[in-house]
VMD Tcl script that draws the C-alpha trace (Angstrom):
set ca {
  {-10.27 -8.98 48.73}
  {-10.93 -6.51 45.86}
  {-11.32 -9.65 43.78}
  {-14.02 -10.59 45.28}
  {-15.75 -7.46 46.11}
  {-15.71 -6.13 42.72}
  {-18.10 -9.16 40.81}
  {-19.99 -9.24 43.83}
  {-20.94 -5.36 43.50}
  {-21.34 -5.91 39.69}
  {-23.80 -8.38 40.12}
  {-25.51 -6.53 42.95}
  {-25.91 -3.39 40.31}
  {-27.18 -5.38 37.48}
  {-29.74 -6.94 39.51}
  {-30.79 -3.56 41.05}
  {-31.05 -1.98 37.67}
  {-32.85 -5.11 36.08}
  {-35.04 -4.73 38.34}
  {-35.92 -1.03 37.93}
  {-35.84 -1.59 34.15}
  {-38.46 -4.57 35.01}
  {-41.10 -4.16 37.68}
  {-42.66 -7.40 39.15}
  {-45.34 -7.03 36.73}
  {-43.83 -7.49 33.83}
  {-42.77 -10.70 35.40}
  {-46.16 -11.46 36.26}
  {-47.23 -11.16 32.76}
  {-45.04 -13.88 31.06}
  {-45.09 -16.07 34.19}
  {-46.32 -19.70 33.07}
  {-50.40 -20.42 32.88}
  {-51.83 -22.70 34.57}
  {-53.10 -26.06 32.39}
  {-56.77 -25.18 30.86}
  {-58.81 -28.11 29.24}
  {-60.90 -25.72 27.21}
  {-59.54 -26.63 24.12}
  {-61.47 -30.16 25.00}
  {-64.13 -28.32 25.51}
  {-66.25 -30.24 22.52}
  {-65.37 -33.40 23.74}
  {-68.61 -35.64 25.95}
  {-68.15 -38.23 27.76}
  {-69.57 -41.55 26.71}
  {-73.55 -41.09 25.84}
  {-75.76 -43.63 25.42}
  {-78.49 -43.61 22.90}
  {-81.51 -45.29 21.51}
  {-84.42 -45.04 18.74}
  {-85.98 -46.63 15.92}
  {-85.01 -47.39 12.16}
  {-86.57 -47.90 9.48}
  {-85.89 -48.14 5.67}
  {-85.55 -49.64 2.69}
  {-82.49 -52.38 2.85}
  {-81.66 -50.76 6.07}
  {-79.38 -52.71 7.85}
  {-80.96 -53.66 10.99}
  {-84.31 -53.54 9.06}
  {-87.64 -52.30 11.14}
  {-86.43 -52.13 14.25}
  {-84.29 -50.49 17.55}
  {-81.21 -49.04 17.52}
  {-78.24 -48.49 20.29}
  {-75.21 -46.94 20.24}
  {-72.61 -45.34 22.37}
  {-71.26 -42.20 21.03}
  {-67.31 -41.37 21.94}
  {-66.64 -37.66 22.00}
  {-69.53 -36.81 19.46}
  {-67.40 -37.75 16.71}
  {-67.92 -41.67 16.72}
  {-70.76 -43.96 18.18}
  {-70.27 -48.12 17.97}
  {-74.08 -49.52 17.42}
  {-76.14 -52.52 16.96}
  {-79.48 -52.95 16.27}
  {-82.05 -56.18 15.41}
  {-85.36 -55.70 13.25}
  {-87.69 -57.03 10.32}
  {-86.07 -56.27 6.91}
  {-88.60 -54.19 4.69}
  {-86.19 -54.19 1.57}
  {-85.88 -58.29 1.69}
  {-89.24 -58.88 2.65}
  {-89.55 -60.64 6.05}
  {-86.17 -61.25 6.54}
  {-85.16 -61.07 10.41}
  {-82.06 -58.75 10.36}
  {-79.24 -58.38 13.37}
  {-75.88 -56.51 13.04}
  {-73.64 -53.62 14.48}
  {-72.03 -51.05 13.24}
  {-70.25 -47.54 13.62}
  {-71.09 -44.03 12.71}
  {-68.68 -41.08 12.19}
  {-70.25 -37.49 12.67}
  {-66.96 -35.46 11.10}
  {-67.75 -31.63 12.60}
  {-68.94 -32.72 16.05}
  {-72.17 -30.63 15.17}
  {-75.47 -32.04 17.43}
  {-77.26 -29.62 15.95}
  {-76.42 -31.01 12.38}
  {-73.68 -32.79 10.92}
  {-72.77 -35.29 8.15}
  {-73.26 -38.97 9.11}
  {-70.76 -41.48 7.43}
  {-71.74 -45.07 8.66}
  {-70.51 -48.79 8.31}
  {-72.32 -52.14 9.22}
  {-71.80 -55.58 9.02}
  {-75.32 -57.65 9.68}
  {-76.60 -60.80 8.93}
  {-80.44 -61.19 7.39}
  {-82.53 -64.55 7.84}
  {-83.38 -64.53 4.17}
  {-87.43 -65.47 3.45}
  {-88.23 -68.90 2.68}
  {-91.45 -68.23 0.45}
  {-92.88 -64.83 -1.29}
  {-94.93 -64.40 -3.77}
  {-94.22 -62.62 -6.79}
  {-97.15 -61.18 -8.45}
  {-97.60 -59.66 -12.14}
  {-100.75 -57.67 -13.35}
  {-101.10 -58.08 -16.98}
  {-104.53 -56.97 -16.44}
  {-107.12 -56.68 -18.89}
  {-105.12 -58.54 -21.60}
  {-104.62 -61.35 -18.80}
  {-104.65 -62.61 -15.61}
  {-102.11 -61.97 -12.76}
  {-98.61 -63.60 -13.48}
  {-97.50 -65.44 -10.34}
  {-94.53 -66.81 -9.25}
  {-92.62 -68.38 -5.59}
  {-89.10 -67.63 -4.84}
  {-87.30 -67.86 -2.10}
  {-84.05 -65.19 -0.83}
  {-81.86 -66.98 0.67}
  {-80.37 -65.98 4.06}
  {-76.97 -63.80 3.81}
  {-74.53 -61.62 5.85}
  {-73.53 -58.27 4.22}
  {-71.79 -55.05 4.58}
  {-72.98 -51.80 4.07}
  {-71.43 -48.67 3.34}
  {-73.93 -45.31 3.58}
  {-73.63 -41.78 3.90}
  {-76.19 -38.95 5.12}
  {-76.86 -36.66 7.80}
  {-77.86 -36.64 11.72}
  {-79.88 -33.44 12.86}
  {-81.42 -32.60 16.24}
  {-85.02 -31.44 16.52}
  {-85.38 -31.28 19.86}
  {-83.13 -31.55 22.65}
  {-82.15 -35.07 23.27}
  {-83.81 -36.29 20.57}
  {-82.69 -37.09 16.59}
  {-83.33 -37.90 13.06}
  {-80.70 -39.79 10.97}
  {-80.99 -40.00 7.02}
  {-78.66 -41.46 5.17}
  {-78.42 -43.40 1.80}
  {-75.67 -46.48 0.87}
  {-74.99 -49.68 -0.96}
  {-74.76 -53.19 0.72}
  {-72.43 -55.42 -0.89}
  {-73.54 -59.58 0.25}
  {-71.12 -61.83 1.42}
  {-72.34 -64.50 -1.44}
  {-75.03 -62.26 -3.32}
  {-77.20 -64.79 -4.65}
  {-80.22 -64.19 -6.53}
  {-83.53 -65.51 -5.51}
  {-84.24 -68.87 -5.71}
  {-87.29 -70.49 -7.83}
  {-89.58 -72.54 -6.34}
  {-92.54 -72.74 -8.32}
  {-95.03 -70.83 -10.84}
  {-94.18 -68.49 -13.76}
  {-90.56 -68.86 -14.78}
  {-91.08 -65.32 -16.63}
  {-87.76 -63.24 -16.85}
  {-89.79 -60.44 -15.52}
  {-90.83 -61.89 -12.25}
  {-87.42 -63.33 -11.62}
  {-86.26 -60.05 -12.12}
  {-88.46 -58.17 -9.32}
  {-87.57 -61.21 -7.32}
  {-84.01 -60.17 -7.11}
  {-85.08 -56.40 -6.35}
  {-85.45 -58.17 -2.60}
  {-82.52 -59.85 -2.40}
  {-80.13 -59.03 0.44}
  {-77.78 -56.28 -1.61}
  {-78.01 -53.60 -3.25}
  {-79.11 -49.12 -2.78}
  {-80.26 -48.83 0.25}
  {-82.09 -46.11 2.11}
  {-81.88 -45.50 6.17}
  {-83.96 -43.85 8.81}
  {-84.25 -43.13 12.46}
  {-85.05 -41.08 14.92}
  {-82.73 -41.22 18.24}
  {-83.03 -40.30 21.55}
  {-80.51 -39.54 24.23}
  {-80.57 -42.27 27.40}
  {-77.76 -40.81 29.49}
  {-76.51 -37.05 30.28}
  {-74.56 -35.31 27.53}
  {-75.95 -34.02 24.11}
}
mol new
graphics top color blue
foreach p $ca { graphics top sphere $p radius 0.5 }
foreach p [lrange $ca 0 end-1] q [lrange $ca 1 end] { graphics top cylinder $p $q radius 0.2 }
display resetview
């Protein structure tokens, strides 16, 4: 019997004096926390957005934009306009954006597109030699093309809901052919400013956004 009795009263004595030592708030303090989400706190849900762009060699020329932005870190976009930097070209592609710091208010823009551009089937070329000469005038034609382009910038918000995106890249053609001759001078020099319209090459990209769904 004394066996028993004597761990039982041991026990009993270290649990009263643990819990004198320890009051039931000190076990209230390191009890567990409930689960908090606040460190997702930056995330959004899926936003939907549209605008305009514009630009020179811009990749979906002059023309709308639409994305879906993931978490304001990452939208997937597409977009379909008239090509300013290779004349009239009809341009169509998609692409993705990566805004690093999660920023609305401002934040760099890294961006990737693939697109394909219609090309032009005449333009005219003209050189003023003017008043040695007359006007220099040539046809060529820029052929149609798909591309990537690779461009960096920023996106900053100037109102709520609504955008600007600069940004500034190089577009590297799939077969990056220069401009084809149809007829007129065959000068080097108006081949040359042929080729500054062909599909590739610095480009230069804006747009102004605007928010189509809830979430900023």
């Amino acid at each position: 019997m004394t066996r028993i009795l004597r761990p039982l009263l041991a026990s009993l004595l270290l649990f009263f004096c643990s819990t004198k030592a320890f009051p039931s708030e000190y076990f209230a303090s390191i009890s567990p926390r409930p689960y908090s989400p606040l460190k997702y706190k930056n995330y959004q849900p899926l936003q939907l957005r549209g605008g305009i762009t514009s630009g020179w060699k811009a990749p979906y020329g002059t023309g709308l934009d639409f994305s879906f932005l993931f978490y304001k870190i990452i939208d997937i976009n597409f977009g379909c306009g008239i090509g300013i930097g290779s004349m009239n070209s009809a341009k169509i592609g998609l692409g993705t954006r990566l805004y690093p710091f999660r920023n609305p208010d401002f934040d760099p823009m890294i961006g990737v597109y693939l697109f394909d551009a219609s090309g032009h089937d005449s333009m005219t070329v003209t050189i003023s030699h003017w008043p040695v000469a007359g006007d220099e005038i040539a046809e060529y034609r820029i052929k149609p093309d798909k591309a990537v382009q690779i461009s960096a910038g920023f996106r900053s918000r100037i109102e709520n809901g609504i955008y600007i995106n600069v940004g500034a890249g190089y577009t590297f053609p799939f077969k990056n052919e220069e401009a084809e001759y149809l007829s007129g001078s065959t000068s080097d020099e108006a081949r040359t400013r042929a080729n500054i319209f062909r599909i590739g090459g610095l480009a230069i990209n804006v747009g102004i956004s605007f928010s189509l769904s809830k979430g900023d």
